[in-house]
C-alpha positions as CSV (number, residue, x, y, z in Angstrom):
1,X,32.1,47.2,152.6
2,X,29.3,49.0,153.9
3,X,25.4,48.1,153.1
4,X,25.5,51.5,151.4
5,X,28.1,50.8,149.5
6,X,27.0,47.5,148.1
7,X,23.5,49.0,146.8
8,X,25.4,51.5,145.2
9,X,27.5,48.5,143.4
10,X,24.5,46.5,142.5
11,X,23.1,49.5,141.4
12,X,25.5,50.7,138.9
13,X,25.6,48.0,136.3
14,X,28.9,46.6,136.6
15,X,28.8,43.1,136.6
16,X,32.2,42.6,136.8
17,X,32.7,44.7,140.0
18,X,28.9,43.3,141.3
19,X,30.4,39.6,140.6
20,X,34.2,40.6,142.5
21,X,31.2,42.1,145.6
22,X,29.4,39.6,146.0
23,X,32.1,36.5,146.1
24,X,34.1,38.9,148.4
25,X,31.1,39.4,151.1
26,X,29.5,35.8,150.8
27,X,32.1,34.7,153.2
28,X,30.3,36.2,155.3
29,X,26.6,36.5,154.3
30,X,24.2,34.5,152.6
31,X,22.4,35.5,148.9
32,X,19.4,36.1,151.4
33,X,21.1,38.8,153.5
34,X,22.8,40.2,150.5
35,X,19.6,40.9,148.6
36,X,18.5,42.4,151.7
37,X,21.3,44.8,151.7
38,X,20.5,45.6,147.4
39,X,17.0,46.5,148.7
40,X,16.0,43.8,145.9
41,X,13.5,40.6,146.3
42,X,15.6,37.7,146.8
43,X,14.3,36.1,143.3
44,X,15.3,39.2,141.4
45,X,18.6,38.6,143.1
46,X,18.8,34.9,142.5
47,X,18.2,36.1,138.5
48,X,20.8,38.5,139.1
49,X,23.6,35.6,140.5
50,X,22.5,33.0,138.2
51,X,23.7,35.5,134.9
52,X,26.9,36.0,136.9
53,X,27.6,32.3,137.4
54,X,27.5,32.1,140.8
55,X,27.0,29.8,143.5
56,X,26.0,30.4,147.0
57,X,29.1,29.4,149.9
58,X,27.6,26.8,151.7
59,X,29.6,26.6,154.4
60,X,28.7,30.4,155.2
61,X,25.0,28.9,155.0
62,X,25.7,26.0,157.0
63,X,27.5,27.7,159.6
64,X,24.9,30.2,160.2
65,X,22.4,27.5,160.8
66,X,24.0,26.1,163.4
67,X,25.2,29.1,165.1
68,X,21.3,29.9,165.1
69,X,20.4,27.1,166.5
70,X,22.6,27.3,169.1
């Protein structure tokens, strides 16, 4: 899924397809990058996850780190 297409998703309204989104491309990106690609503060989208129930993958988080610090 493209950037594009994710704004457009977060955009709409649809929680339910916004909530599928977002657990599908946090295996690969953290809630920071993802609110970056919604064009959205990260607070406004830590609001946003929190009334979906969701939970950030740490591992994705973890990994990151280290690969950056590599």
């Amino acid at each position: 899924m493209t950037k594009e297409e994710f704004k457009f998703i977060y955009d709409s309204g649809d929680d339910k397809k916004l909530r599928e989104v977002i657990v599908e491309m946090n295996k690969e990106h953290t809630f920071k990058e993802l609110s970056t690609f919604a064009w959205v503060t990260y607070s406004s989208f830590q609001v946003k996850v929190k009334k979906l129930s969701l939970t950030s993958n740490k591992k994705v988080v973890k990994r990151r780190t280290n690969i950056s610090l590599s």
